[in-house]
PDB file of N, CA, C and O in Angstrom:
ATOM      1  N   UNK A   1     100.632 105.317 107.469  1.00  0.00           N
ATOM      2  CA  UNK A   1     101.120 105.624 108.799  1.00  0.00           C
ATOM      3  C   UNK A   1     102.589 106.048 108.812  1.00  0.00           C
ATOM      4  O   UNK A   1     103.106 106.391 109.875  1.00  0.00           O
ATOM      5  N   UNK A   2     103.332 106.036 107.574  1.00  0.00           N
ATOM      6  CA  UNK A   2     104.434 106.394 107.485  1.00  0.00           C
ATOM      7  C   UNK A   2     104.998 107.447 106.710  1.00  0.00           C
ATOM      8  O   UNK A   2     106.201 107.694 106.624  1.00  0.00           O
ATOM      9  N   UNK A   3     103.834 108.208 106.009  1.00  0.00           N
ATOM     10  CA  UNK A   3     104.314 109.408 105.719  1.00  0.00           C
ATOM     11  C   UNK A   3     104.718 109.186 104.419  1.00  0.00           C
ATOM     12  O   UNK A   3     105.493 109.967 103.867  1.00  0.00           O
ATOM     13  N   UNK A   4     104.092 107.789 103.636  1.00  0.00           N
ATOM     14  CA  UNK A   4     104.341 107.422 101.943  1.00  0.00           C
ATOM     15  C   UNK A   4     103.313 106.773 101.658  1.00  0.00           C
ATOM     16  O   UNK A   4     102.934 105.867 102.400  1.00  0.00           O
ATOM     17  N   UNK A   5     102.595 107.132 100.426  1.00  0.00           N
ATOM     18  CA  UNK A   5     101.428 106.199  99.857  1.00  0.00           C
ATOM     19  C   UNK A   5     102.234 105.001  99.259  1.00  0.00           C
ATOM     20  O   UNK A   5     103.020 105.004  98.312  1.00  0.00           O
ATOM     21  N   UNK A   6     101.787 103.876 100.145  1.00  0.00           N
ATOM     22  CA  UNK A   6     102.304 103.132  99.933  1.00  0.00           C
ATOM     23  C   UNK A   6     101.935 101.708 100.439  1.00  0.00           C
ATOM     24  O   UNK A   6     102.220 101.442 101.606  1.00  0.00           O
ATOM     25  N   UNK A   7     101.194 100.567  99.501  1.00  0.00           N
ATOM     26  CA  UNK A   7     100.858  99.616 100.365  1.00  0.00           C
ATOM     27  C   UNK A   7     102.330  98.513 100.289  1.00  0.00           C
ATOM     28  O   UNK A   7     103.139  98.188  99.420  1.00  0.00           O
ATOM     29  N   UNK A   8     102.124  98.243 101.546  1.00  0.00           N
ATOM     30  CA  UNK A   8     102.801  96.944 102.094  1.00  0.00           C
ATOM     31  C   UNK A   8     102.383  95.819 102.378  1.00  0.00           C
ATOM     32  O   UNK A   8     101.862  95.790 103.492  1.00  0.00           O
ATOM     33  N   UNK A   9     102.387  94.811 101.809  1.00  0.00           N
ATOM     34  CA  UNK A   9     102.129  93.595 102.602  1.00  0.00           C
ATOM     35  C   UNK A   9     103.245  92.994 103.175  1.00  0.00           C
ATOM     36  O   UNK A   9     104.160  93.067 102.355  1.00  0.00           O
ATOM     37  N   UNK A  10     103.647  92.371 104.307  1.00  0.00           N
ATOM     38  CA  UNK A  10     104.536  91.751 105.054  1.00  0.00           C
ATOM     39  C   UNK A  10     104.146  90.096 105.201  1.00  0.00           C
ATOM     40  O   UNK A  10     103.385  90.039 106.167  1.00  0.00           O
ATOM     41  N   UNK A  11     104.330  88.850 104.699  1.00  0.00           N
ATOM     42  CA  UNK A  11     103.980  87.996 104.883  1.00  0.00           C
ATOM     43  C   UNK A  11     105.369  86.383 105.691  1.00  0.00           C
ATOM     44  O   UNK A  11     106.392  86.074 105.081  1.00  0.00           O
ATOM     45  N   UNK A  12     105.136  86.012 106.433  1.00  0.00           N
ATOM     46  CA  UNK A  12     106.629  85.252 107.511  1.00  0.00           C
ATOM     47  C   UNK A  12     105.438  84.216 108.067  1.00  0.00           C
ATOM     48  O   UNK A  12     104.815  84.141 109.126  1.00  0.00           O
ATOM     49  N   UNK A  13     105.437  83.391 106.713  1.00  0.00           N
ATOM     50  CA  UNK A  13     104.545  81.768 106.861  1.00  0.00           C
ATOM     51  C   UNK A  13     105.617  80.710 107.258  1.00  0.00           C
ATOM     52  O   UNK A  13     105.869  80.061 106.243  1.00  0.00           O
ATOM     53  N   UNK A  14     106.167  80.378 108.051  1.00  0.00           N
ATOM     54  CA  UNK A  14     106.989  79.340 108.000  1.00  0.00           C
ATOM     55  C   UNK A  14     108.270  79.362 107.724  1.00  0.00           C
ATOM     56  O   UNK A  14     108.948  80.159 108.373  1.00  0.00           O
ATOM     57  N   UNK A  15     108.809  78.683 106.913  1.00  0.00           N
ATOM     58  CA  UNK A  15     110.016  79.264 106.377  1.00  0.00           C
ATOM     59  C   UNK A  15     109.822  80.000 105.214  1.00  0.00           C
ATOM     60  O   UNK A  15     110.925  79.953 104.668  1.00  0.00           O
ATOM     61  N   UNK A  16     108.956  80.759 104.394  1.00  0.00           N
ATOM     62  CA  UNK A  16     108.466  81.760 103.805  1.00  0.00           C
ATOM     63  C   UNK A  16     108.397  83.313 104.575  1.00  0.00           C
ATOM     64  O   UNK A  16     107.570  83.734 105.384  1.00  0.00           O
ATOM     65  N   UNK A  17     109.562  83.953 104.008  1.00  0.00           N
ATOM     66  CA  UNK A  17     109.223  85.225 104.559  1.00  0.00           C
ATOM     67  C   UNK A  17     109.491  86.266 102.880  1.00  0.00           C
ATOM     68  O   UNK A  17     110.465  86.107 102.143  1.00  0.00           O
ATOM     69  N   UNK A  18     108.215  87.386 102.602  1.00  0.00           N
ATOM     70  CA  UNK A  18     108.707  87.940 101.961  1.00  0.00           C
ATOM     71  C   UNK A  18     107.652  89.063 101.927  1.00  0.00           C
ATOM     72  O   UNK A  18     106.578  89.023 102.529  1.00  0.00           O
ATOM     73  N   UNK A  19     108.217  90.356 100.926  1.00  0.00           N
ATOM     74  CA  UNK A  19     106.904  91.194 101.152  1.00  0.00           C
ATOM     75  C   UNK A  19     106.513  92.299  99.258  1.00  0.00           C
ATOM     76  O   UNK A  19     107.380  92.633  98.451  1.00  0.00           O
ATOM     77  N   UNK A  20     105.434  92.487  99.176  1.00  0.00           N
ATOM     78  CA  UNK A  20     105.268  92.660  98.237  1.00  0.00           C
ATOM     79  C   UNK A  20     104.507  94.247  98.652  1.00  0.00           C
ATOM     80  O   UNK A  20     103.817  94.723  99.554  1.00  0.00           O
ATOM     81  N   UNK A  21     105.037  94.603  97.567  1.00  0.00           N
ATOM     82  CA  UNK A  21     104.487  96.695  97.825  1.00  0.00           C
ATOM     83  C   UNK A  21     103.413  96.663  95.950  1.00  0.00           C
ATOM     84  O   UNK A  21     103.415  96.002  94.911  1.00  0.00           O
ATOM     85  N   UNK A  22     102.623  97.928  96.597  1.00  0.00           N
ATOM     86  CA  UNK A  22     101.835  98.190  96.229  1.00  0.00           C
ATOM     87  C   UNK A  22     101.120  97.044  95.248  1.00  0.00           C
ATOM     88  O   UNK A  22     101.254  97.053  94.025  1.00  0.00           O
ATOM     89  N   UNK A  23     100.315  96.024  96.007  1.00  0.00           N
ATOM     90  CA  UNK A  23      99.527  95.033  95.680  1.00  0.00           C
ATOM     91  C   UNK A  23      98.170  95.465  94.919  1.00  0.00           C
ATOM     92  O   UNK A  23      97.644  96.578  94.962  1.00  0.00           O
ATOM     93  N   UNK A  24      97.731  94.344  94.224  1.00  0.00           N
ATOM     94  CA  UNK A  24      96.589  94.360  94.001  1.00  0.00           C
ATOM     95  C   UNK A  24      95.807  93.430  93.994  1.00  0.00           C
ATOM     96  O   UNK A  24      96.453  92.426  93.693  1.00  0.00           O
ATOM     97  N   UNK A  25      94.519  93.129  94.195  1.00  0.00           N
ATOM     98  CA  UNK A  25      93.712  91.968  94.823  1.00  0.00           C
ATOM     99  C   UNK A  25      93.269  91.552  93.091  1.00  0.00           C
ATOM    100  O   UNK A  25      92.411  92.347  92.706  1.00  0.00           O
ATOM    101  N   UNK A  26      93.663  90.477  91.952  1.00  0.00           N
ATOM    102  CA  UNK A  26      92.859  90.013  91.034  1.00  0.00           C
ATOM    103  C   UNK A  26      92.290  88.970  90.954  1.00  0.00           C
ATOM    104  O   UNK A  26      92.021  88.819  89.762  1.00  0.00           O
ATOM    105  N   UNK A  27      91.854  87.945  91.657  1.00  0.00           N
ATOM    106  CA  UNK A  27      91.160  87.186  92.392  1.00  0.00           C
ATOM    107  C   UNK A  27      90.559  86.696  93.646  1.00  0.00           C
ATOM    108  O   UNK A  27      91.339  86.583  94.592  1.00  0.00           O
ATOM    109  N   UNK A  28      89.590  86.451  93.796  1.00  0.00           N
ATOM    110  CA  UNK A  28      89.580  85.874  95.430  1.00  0.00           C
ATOM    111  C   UNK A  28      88.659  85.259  95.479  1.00  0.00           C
ATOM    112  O   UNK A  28      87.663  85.477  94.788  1.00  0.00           O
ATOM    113  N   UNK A  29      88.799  84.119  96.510  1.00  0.00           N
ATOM    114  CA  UNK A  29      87.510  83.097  96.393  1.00  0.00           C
ATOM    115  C   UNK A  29      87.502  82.741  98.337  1.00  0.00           C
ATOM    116  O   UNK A  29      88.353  83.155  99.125  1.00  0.00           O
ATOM    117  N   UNK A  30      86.134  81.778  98.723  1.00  0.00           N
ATOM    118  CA  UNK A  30      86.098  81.537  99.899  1.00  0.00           C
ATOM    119  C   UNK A  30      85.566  82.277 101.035  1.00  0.00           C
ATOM    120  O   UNK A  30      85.714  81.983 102.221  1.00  0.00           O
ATOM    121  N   UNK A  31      84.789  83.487 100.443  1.00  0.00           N
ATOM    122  CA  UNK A  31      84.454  84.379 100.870  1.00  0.00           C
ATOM    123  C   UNK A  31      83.707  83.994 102.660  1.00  0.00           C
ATOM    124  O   UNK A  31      82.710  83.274 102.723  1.00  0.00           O
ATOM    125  N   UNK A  32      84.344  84.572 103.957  1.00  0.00           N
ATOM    126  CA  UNK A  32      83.885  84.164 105.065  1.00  0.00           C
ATOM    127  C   UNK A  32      83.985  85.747 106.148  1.00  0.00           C
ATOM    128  O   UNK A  32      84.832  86.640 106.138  1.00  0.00           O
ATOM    129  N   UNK A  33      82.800  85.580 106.957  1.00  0.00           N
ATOM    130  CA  UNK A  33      82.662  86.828 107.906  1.00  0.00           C
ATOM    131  C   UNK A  33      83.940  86.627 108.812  1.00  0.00           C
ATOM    132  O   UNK A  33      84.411  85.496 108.935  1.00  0.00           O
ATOM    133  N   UNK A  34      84.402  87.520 109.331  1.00  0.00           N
ATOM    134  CA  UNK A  34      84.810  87.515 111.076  1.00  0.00           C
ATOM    135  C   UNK A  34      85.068  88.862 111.358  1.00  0.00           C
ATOM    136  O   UNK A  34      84.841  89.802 110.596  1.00  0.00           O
ATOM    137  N   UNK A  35      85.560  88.925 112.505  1.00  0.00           N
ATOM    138  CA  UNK A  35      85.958  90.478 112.979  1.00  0.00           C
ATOM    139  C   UNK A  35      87.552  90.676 113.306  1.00  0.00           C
ATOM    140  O   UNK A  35      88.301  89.736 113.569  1.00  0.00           O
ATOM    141  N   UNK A  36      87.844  91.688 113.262  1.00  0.00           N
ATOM    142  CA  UNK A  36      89.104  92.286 113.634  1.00  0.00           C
ATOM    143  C   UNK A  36      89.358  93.785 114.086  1.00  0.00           C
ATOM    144  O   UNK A  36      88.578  94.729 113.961  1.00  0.00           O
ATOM    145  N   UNK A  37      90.780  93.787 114.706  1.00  0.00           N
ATOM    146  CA  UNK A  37      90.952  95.225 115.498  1.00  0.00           C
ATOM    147  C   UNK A  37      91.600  95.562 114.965  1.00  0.00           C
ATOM    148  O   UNK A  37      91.988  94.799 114.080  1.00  0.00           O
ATOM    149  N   UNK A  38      92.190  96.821 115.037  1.00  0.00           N
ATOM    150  CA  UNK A  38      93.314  98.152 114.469  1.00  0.00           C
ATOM    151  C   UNK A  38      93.998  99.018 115.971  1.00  0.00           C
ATOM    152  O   UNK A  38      93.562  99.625 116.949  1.00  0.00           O
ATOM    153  N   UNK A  39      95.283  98.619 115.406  1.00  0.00           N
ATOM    154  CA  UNK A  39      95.973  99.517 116.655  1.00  0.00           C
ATOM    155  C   UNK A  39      95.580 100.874 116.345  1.00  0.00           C
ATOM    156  O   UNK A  39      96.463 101.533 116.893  1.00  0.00           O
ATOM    157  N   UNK A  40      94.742 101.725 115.766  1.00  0.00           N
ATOM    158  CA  UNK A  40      94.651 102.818 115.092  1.00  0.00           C
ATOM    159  C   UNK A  40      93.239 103.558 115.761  1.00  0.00           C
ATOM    160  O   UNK A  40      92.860 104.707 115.987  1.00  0.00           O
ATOM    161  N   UNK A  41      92.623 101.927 115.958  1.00  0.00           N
ATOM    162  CA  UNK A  41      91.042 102.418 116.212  1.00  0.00           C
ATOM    163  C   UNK A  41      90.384 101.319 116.646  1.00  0.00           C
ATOM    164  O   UNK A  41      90.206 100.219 116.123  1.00  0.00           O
ATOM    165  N   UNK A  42      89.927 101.952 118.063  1.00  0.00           N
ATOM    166  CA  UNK A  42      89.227 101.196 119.114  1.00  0.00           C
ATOM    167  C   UNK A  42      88.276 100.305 119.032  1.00  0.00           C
ATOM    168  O   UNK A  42      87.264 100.697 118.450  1.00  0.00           O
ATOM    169  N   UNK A  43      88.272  99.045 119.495  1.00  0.00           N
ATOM    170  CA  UNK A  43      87.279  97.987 119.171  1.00  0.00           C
ATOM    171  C   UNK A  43      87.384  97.118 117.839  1.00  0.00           C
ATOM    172  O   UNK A  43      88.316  97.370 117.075  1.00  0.00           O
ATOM    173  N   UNK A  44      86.551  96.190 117.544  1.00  0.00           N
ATOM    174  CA  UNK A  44      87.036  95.568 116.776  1.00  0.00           C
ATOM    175  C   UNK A  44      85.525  95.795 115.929  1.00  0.00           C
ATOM    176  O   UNK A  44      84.451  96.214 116.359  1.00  0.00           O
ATOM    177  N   UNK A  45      85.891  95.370 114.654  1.00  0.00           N
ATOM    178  CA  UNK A  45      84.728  95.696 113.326  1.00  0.00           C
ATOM    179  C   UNK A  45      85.023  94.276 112.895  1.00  0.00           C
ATOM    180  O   UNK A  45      86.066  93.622 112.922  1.00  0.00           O
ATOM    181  N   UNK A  46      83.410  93.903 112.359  1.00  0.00           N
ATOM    182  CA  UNK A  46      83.225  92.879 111.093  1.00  0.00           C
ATOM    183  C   UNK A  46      83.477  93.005 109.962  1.00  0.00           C
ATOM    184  O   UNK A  46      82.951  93.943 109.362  1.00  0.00           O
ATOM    185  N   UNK A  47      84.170  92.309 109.422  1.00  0.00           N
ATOM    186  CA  UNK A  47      85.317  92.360 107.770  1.00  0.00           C
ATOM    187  C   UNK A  47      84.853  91.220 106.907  1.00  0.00           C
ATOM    188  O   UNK A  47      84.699  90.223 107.613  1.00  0.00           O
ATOM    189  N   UNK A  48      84.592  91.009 105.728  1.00  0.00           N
ATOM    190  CA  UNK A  48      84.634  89.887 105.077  1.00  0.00           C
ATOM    191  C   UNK A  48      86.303  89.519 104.484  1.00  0.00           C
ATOM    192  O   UNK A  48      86.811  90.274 103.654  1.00  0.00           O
ATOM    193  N   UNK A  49      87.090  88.247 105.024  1.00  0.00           N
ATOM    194  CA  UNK A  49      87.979  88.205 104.317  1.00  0.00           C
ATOM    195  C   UNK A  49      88.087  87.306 103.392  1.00  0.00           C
ATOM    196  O   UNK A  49      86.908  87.098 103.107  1.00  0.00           O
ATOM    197  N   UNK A  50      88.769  86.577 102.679  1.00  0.00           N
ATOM    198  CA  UNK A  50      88.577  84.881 101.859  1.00  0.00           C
ATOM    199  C   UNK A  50      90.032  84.055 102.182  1.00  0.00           C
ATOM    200  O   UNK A  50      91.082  84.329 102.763  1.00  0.00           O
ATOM    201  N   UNK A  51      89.422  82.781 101.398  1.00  0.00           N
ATOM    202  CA  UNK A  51      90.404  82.115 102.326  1.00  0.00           C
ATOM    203  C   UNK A  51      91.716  81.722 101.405  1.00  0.00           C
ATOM    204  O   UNK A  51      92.698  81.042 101.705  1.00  0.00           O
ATOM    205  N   UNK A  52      91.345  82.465 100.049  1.00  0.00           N
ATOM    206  CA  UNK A  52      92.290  82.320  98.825  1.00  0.00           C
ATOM    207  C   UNK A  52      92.239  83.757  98.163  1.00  0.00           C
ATOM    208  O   UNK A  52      91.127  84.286  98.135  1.00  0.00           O
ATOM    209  N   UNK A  53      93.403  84.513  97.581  1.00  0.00           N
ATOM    210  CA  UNK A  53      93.443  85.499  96.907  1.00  0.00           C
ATOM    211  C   UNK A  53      94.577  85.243  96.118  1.00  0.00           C
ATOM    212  O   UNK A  53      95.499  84.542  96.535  1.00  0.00           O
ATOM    213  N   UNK A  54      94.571  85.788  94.960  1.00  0.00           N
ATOM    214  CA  UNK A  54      95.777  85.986  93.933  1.00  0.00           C
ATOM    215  C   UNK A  54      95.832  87.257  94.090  1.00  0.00           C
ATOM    216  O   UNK A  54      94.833  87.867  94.470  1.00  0.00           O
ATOM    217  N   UNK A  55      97.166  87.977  93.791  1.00  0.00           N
ATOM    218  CA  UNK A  55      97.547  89.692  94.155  1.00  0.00           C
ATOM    219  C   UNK A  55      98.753  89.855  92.850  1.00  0.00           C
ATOM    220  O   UNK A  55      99.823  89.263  92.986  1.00  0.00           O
ATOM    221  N   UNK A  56      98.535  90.554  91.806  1.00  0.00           N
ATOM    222  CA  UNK A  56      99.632  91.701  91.151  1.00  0.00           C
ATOM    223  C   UNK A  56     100.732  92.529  92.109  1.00  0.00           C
ATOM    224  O   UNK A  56     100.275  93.284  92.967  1.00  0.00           O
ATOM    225  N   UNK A  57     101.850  92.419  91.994  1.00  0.00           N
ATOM    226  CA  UNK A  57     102.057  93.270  92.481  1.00  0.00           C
ATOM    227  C   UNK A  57     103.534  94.126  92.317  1.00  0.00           C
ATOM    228  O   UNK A  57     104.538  93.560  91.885  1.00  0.00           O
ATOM    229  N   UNK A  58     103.528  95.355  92.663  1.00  0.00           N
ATOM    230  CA  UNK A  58     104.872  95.840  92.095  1.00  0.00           C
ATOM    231  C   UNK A  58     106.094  95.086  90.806  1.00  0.00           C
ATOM    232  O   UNK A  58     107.101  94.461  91.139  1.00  0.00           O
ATOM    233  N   UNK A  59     105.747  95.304  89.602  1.00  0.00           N
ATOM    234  CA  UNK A  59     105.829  95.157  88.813  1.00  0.00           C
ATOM    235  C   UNK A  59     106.763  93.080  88.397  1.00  0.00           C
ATOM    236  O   UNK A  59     107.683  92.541  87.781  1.00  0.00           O
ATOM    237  N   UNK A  60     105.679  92.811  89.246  1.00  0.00           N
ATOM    238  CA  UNK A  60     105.937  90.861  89.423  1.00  0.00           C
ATOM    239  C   UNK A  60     107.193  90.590  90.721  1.00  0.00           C
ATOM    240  O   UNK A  60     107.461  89.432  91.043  1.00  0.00           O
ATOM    241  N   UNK A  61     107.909  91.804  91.408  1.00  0.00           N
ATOM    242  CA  UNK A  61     108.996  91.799  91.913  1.00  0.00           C
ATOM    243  C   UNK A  61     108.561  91.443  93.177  1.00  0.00           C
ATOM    244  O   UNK A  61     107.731  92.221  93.648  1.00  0.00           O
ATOM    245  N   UNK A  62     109.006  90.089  94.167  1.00  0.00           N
ATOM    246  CA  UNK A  62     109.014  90.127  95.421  1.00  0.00           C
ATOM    247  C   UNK A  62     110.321  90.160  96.213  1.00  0.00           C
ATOM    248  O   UNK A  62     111.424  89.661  95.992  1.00  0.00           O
ATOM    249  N   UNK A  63     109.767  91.022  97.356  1.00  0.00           N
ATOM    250  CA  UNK A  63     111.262  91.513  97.981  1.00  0.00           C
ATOM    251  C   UNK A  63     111.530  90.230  99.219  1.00  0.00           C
ATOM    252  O   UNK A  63     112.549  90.242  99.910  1.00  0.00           O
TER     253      UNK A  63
END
């Protein structure tokens, strides 16, 4: 949406704030249905998300 291939994650748990670019998903466990929306696109869709993931990401560096 910004005109760079580029993933972002943004994460501000508490007193945890930090964000990690171009991630990658190498584990995940907890696997559970629900739904969600997109400011992008109307209505909301069913997603599987989990309730634990480990992520690689930009070369171990968090910003």
């Amino acid at each position: 949406m910004i005109g760079v291939k580029k993933i972002i994650i943004v994460v501000a748990a508490g007193p945890f704030q930090f964000a990690m670019i171009n991630s990658v998903i190498t584990r995940k466990s907890g696997a559970f249905e629900t739904e969600e929306g997109c400011l992008s696109l109307d209505g909301v869709r069913s997603c599987t998300r989990y309730e634990e993931i480990e992520v690689d990401h930009c070369n171990g560096i968090v910003i």
